[in-house]
N, C-alpha and C positions, 0 to 999 in steps of 0.2 A: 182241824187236824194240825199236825206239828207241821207240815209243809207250809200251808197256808201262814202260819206264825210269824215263821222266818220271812216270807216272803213282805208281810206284813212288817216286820220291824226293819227290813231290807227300805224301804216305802220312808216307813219313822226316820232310820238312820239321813237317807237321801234330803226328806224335807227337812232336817235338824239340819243343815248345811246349808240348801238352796233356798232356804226361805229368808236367814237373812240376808242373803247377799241380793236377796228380790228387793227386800225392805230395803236395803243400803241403795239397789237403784233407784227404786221411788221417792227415795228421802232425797238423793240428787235431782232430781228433777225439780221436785217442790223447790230447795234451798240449798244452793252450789255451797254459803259457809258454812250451814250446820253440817254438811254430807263431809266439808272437808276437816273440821271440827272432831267430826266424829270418827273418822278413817284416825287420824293422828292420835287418838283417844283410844280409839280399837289397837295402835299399831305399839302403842306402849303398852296395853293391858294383855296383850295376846305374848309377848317379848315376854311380859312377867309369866305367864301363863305357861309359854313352853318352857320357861328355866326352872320353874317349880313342877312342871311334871317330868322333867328329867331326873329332877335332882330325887321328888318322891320314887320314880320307877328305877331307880338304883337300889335306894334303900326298901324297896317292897320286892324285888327280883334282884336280888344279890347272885342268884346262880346265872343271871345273862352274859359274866363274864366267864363264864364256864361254858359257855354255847361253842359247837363247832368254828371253823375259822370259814366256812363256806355260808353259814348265816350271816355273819361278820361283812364277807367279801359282795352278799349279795347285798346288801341292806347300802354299803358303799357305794356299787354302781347302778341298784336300779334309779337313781335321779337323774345321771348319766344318760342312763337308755331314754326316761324320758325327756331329757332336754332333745337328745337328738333326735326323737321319732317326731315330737310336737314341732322341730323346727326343718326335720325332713317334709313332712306334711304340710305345712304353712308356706314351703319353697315352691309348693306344686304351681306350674305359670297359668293358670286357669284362673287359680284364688287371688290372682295379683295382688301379695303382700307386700310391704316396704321390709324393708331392711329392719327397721326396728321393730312393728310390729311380727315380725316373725322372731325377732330375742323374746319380744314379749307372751307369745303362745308357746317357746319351748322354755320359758320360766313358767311359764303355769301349767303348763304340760308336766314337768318335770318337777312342780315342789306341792303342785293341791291336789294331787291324789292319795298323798297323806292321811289326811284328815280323810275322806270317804272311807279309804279301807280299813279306818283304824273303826270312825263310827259302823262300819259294817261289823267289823271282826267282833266288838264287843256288843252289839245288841242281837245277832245272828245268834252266834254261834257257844252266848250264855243261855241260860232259864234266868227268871227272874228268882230271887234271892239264892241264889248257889253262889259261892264264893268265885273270884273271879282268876280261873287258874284256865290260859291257853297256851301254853310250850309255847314253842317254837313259833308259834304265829303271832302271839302276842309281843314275843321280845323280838320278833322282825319288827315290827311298826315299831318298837320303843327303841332300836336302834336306829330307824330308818330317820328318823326325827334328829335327833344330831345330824348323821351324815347329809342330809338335805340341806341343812343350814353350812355345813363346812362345805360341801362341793359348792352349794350355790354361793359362798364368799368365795370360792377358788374363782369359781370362774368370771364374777365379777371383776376381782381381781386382774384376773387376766386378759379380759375385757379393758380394765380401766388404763391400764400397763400398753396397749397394744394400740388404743385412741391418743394416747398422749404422745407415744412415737410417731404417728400418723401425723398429728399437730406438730410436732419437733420439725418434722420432716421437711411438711408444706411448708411454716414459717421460715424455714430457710431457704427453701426455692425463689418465696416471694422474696424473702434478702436481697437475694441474687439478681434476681430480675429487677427491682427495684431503679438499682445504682444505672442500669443501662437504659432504662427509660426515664430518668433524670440526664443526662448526658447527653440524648437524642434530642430532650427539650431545649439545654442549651446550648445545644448545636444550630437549633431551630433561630433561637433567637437571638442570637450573633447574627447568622446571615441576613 
């Protein structure tokens, strides 16, 4: 039945995602240089990968800049909502996170569910050989995909901006305190 299909390519979509990142742990285990070998390998072919499916889903959906300004605005902040709910939920004192492992659950919280809903959207809710035309659903993911990579530089960004101050900071505390525990020693050693 057509239920059962979907539900079936829901399954397809899911392992077309989770089976390599299964293989990418297995391959770590076996051998830390080839797993990191091939991360650096993945991380420049995926970089070519989204700049070329940007760059085709412009020229193949030319009317997405004709979309409302409210597909536009949502496509913007759903990364937002997922950095904050993954890094709400990763604060809870039960799961005792660190500090950085909880940046790290609201960046993957907030940028890989991408990728699932876009392989949901297009094996769901196509037939096989029908041309592949879905409005509004399909040019949400194909904007959502920029916008994920710009908020997640923002906020990198402002991340990186915000530790450096923090480092300005302490380094001059220690300055300060420095000069008066030199002085105490040679206070010390005169007497």
């Amino acid at each position: 039945s057509a239920c059962d299909t979907r539900y079936l390519r829901i399954v397809v979509a899911l392992a077309s995602i989770l089976g390599p990142a299964l293989l990418g742990m297995l391959i770590k285990l076996w051998s830390e240089r080839v797993a990191n070998f091939l991360v650096k390998l993945g991380s420049v072919l995926g970089l070519l990968g989204i700049v070329a499916s940007i760059t085709l889903s412009v020229f193949i959906n030319p009317d997405m800049f004709s979309r409302p300004w409210q597909v536009w605005l949502g496509a913007a902040i759903l990364p937002f909502i997922g950095f904050s709910i993954g890094f709400s939920v990763s604060s809870i004192p039960l799961l005792k996170m660190s500090q950085a492992r909880r940046r790290t659950v609201a960046f993957e919280t907030g940028l890989q569910n991408v990728s699932i809903a876009y392989a949901i959207i297009q094996l769901t809710f196509t037939t096989p050989g029908e041309t592949m035309f879905l409005g509004d659903l399909l040019i949400f993911s194909i904007l959502y995909g920029p916008f994920m990579m710009i908020d997640g530089l923002f906020l990198t960004a402002i991340y990186r901006l915000w530790t450096a101050l923090q480092d300005k900071g302490s380094s001059e505390e220690d300055q300060k305190e420095e000069p008066e525990v030199e002085d105490q020693e040679e206070s010390e050693v005169v007497v």
